[in-house]
C-alpha positions in Angstrom: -19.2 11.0 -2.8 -17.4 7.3 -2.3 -14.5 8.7 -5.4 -13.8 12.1 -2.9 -13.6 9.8 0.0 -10.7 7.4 -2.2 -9.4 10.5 -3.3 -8.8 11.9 -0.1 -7.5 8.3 1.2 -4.8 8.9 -1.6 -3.6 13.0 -0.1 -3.3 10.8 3.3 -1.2 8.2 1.6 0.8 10.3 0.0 1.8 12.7 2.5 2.6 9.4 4.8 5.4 9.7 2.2 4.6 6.2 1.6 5.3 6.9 -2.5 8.6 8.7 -2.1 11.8 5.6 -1.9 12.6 4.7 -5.5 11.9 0.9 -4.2 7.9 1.5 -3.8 7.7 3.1 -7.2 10.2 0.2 -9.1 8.6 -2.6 -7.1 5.2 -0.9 -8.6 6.1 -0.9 -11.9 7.7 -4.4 -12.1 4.5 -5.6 -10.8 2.5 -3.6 -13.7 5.0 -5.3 -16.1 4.5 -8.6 -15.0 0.7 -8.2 -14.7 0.2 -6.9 -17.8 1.4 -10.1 -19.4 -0.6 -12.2 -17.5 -3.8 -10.8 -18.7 -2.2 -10.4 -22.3 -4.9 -12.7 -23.8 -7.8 -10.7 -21.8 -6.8 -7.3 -23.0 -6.5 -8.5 -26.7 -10.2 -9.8 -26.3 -11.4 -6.8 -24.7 -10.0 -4.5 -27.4 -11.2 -6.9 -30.1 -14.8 -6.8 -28.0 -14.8 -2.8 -28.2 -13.2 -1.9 -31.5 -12.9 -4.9 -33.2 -9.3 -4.8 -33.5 -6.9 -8.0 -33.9 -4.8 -9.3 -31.7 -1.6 -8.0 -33.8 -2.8 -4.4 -33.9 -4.0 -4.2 -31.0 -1.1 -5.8 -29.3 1.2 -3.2 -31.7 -0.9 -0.3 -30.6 -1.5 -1.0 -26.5 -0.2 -4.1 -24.8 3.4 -3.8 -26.8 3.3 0.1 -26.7 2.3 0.0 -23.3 5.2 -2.8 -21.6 7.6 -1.0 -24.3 6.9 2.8 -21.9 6.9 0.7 -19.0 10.4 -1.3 -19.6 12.0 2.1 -20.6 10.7 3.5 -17.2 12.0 0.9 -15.2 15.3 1.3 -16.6 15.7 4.6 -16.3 13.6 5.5 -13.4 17.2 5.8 -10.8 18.5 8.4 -13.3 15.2 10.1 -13.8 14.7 10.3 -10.1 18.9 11.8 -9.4 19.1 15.8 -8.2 20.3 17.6 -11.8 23.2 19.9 -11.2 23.1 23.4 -13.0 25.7 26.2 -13.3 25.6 29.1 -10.7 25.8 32.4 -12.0 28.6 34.8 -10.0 26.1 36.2 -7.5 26.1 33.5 -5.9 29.0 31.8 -5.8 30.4 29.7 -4.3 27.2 28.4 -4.3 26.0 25.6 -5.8 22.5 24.9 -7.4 20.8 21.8 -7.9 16.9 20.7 -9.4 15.4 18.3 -7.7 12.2 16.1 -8.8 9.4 15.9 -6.8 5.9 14.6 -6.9 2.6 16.3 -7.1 0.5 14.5 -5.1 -2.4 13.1 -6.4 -3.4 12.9 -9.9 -6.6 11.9 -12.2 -5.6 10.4 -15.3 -8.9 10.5 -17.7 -8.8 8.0 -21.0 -10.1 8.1 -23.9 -12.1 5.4 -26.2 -9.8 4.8 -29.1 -6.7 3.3 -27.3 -8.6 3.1 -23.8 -5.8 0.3 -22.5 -2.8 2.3 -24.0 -3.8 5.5 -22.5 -4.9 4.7 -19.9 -1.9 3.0 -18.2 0.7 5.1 -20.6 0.2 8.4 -18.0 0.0 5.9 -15.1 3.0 4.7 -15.7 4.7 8.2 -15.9 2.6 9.1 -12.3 4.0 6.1 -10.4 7.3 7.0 -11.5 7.0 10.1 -9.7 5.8 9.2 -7.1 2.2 10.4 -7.0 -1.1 8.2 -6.1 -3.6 8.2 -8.7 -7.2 8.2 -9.9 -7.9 6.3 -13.0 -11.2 6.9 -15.1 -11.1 4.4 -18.0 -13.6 5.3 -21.2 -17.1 4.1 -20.3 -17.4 3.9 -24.6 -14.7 0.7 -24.4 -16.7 -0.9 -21.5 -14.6 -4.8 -21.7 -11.4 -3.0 -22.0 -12.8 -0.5 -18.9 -13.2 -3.3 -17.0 -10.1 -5.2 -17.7 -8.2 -1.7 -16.9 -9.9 -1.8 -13.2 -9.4 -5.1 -13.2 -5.9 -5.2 -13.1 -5.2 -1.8 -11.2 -7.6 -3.6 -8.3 -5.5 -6.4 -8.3 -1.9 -4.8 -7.6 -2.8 -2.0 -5.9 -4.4 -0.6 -3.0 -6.9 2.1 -3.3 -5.3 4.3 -1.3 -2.6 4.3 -4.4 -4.1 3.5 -7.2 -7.8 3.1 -8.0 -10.1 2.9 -11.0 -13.8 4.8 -10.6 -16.2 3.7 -13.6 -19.2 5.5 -15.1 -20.5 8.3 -17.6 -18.1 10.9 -17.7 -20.0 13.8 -17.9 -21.5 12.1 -14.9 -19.0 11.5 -12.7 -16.3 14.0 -13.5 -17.7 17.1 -12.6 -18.3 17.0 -8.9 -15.3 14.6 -8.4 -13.0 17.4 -10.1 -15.1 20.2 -8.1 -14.9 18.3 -4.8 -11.4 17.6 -4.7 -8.6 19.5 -5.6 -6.1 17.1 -7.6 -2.3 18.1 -7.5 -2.6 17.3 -11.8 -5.5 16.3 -13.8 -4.0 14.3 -17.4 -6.6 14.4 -19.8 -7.0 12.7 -23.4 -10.1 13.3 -25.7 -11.6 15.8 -27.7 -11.0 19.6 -28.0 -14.2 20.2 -26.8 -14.4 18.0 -23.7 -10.8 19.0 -22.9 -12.0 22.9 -22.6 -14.8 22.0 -20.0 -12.1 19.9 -17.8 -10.1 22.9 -18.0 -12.6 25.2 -16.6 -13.8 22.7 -13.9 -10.0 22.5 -13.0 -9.2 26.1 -12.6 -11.7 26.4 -9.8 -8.6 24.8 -7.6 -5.9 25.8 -9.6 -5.4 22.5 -10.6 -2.9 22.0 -13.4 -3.5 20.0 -16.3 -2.2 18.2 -19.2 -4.2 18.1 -22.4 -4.1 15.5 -25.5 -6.7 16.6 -27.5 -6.5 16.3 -31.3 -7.0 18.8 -34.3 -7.2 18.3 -38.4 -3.3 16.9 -38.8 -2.7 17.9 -42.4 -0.4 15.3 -44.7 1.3 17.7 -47.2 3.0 16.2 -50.4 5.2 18.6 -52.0 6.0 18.2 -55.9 9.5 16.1 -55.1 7.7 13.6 -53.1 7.8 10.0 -53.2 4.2 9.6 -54.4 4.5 5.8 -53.7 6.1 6.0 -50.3 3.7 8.5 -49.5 0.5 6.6 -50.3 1.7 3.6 -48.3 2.8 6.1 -45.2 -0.8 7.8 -45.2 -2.6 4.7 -46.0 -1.0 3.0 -42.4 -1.6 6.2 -40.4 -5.3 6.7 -41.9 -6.9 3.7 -41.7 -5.1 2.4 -38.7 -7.8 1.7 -36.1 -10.2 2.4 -38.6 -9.1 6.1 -38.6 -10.1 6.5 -35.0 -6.4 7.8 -34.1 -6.1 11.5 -32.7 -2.7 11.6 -34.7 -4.0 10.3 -38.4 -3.8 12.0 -41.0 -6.9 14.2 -41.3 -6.9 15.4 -45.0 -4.0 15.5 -47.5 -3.0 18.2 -49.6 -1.5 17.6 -53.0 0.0 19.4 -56.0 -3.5 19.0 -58.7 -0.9 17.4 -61.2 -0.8 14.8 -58.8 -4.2 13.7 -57.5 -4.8 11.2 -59.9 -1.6 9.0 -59.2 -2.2 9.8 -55.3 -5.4 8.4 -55.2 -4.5 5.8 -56.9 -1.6 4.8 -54.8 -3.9 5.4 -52.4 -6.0 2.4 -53.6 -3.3 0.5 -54.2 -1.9 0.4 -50.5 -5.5 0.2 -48.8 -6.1 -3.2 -50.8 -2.3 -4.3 -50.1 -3.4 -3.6 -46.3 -7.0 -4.5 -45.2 -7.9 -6.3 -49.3 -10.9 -5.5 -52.3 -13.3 -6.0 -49.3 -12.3 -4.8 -46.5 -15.2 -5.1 -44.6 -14.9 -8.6 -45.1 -11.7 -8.3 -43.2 -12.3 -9.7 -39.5 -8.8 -7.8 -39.1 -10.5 -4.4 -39.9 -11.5 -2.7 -37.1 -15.0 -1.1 -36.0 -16.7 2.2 -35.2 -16.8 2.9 -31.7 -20.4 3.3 -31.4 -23.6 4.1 -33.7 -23.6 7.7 -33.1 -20.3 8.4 -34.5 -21.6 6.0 -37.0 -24.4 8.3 -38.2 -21.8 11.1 -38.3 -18.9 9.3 -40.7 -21.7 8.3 -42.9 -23.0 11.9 -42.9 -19.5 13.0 -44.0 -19.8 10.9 -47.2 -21.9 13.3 -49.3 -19.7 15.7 -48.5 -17.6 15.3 -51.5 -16.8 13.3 -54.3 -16.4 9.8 -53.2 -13.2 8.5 -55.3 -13.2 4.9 -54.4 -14.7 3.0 -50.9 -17.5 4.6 -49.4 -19.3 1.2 -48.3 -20.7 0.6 -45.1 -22.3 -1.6 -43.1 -24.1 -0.4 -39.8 -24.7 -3.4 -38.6 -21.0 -4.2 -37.8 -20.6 -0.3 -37.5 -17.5 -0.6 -40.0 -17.3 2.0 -43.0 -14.5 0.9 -45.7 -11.2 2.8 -46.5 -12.5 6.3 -48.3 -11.2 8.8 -50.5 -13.0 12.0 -50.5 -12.3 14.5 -53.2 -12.8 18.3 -53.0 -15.2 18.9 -50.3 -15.8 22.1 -49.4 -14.0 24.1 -46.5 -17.3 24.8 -45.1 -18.6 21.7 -44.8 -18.7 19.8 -41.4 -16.0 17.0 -43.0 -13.7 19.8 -42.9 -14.3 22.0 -39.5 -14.7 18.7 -37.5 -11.4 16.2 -36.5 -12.4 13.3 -38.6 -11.9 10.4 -36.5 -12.8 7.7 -39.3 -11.5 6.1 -42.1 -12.6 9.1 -44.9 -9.6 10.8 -46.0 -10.1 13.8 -48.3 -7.7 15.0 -50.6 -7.3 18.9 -51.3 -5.3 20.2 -54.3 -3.2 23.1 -54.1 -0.5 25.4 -56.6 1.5 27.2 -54.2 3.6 26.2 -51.8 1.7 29.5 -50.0 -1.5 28.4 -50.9 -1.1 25.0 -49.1 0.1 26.8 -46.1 -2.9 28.6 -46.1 -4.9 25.9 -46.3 -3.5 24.2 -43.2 -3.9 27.7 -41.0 -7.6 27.3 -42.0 -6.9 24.9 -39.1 -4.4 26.1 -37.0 -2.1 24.2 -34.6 -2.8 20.6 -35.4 -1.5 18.0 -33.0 0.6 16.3 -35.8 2.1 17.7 -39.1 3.2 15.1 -42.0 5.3 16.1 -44.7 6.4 14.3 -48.1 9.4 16.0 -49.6 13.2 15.0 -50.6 14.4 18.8 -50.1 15.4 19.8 -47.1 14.7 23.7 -47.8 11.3 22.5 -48.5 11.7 20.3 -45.4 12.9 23.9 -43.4 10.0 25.8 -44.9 7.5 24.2 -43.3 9.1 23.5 -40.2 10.0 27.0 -39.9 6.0 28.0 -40.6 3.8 25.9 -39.5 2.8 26.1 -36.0 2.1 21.9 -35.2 2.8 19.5 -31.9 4.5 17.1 -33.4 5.0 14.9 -37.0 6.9 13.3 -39.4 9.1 14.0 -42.7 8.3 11.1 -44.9 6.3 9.0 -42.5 2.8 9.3 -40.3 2.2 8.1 -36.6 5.4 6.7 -35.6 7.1 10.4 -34.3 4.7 8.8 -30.9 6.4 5.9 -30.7 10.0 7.0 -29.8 10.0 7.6 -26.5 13.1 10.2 -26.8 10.6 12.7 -28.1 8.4 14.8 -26.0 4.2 13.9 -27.2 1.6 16.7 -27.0 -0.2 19.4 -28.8 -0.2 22.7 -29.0 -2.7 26.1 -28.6 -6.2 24.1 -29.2 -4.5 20.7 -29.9 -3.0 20.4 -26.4 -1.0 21.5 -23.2 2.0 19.9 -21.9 3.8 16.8 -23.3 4.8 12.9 -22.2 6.2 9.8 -23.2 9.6 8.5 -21.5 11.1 10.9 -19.1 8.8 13.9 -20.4 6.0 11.7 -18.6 8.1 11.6 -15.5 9.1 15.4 -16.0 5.0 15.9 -16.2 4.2 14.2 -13.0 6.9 15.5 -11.1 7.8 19.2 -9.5 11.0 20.4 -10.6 12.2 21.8 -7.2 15.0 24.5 -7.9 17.6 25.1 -4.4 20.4 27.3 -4.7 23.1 25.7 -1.5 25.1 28.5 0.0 28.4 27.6 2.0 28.6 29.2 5.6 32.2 30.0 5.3 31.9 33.3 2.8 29.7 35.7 3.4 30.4 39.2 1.7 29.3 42.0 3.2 28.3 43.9 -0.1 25.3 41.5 -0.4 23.4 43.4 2.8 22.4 46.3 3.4 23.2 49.8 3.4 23.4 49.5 -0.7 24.8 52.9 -0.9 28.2 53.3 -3.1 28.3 49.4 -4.2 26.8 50.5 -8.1 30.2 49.0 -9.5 30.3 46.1 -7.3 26.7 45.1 -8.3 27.3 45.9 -12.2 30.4 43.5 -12.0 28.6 40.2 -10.5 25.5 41.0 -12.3 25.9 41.4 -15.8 
């Protein structure tokens, strides 16, 4: 298979050690930056092609996010890259002990369709700052923004380094992961695609990172801003037309407060997209007509408060408030992934908690509070991979904080130097002088008890 053969051209390129200087990766990523805003225009059009987006959000959400991790990177890449110096315990002193990062070879980097430019570049970026050659596989859903991906990784690099494969992934995955055993596999999609690249990559022990998703609960506690709130969800919802792993997947809300919720609700979705938003050429699209069929499915699953319009022949379906669907129904077992938020009330503090382990381990948690014991409540409970107090969405945005799930909503974390931390070995060397060597360390160990209980404790 031509993708084992470039595969196996990358092991050969890396162990030339032709990815280890700190001037091959910089030089790399300078070239990335610089390339990146060349084709500015071109990856706008692409994303506009695929998901309809505008050039503002999509330059927001990708192109911007994307230089943003890649100008971070290339500042701090000589720090990232230093030996980290760590205490030695008595033992072995006068020893001293040192980590040292190390790359992992080569890696497959798999993107999803809902940012397909953003993440598909974000882990690359993290990969070729430590050091590591890479497979690229951009969505085949996004197919302009695909291409444009390849595109550009054909143009500055070689494959032997980089390389983009195209094609169905269900397709072209399988004996690709099978056939060759990748150092890391980094992997952003669904739960239940993100299981079977799990079990293909344990057959070579491969490690892997996994962004997957999960039913991200926004919690409004009594206290809250109601206002604040409604303008917070509203952005993280209907962003992208809901098709964002981290929006807010249903809300829960005291039942004294619905009303004024969904009102505010209203109120910020018309401030945002208008009365019409599918009359918006800003608003984007759904991805394709199958997931189509499925939001429009999810409609009658609940009381429809305001929206609920579509139009299948743009694939767009409006801004939605659900009310009160059922915790059975498929709305409420499946990640959403549109633009139909329901709303849940609740009584108890414990009852909402309950609720949200209905669902356990969502990738993002977003709570709307002005106490910070009800702020340490649920931070103390609730079992979640990341999230906000008082906002949605933009916890992924600083690049100080470590991005991933966890149990079913992901393995492993990136952004800034957690991506290079992910792509990189932590090597751990304990450096022993030649000049002192006691003689209680060898053998026999016969009558040393004390001497062993005083430099080990």
């Amino acid at each position: 298979m031509q993708t084992i053969a470039i595969a196996q051209q990358q092991a050969d390129f890396f162990k030339a050690g032709n990815t280890l200087p700190y001037s091959f990766r910089i030089a790399q990523l300078k070239a990335l930056h610089t390339c990146i805003q060349k084709y500015e225009a071109a990856i706008l059009q692409a994303l506009h092609t695929d998901l309809g987006k505008s050039a503002e959000e999509a330059y927001a959400s990708e192109v911007g996010f994307t230089l943003a991790e890649l100008s971070t990177t290339i500042q701090q890449l000589k720090n990232w890259m230093k030996p980290t110096r760590v205490a030695t315990n008595l033992l072995n002193l006068p020893g001293s002990s040192k980590t040292y990062p190390h790359p992992l070879g080569v890696v497959l980097i798999i993107a999803p369709w809902n940012y397909p430019f953003q993440l598909a570049f974000a882990p690359l970026i993290g990969a070729i700052a430590g050091g590591n050659c890479a497979v690229v596989k951009p969505s085949e859903l996004a197919p302009a923004t695909a291409q444009i991906v390849e595109t550009i990784i054909q143009e500055l690099y070689p494959p032997q380094f980089v390389a983009a494969i195209q094609g169905i992934g269900q397709e072209v995955l399988p004996p690709l992961i099978t056939g060759f055993a990748f150092n890391h596999i980094f992997f952003t999609g669904s739960t239940q695609v993100g299981k079977s690249i799990y079990q293909l990559a344990a057959q070579h022990l491969t490690p892997v990172t996994l962004e997957l998703g999960g039913k991200s609960p926004a919690i409004i506690e009594p206290d809250a801003n109601l206002a604040l709130a409604a303008r917070k969800i509203a952005f993280g919802k209907w962003l992208n037309a809901g098709q964002t792993c981290v929006a807010p997947d249903y809300v829960l809300v005291p039942s004294t407060l619905q009303d004024e919720l969904v009102a505010q609700l209203q109120q910020a979705a018309q401030q945002f997209f208008g009365k019409e938003a599918l009359q918006n050429k800003a608003y984007p699209r759904i991805i394709s007509p199958q997931r189509f069929k499925i939001l429009e499915g999810y409609l009658t699953q609940g009381t429809v408060a305001w929206g609920g319009k579509t139009n299948e022949a743009t694939l767009q379906i409006e801004p939605t408030v659900l009310l009160n669907p059922s915790w059975d129904s498929a709305i409420m077992q499946q990640e959403i992934f549109g633009p139909i938020l329901p709303i849940i009330t609740y009584s108890t503090q414990e009852q909402a908690y309950e609720m949200v382990q209905k669902n356990p381990n969502p990738l993002s948690l977003y709570l709307f509070t002005n106490s910070s014991a009800t702020e340490q409540w649920w931070l103390q409970h609730a079992s979640f991979g990341g999230g906000c107090i008082n906002n949605t969405l933009l916890h992924l945005s600083n690049h100080h904080l470590p991005f991933g799930g966890v149990g079913s909503s992901g393995v492993g974390a990136y952004h800034g130097k957690h991506s290079f931390i992910t792509f990189t070995h932590q090597k751990a060397v304990l450096k022993t002088p030649t000049w002192f060597d006691p003689s209680f360390k060898y053998p026999p160990f016969t009558g040393k008890m004390k001497l062993y209980k005083l430099f080990m404790k």
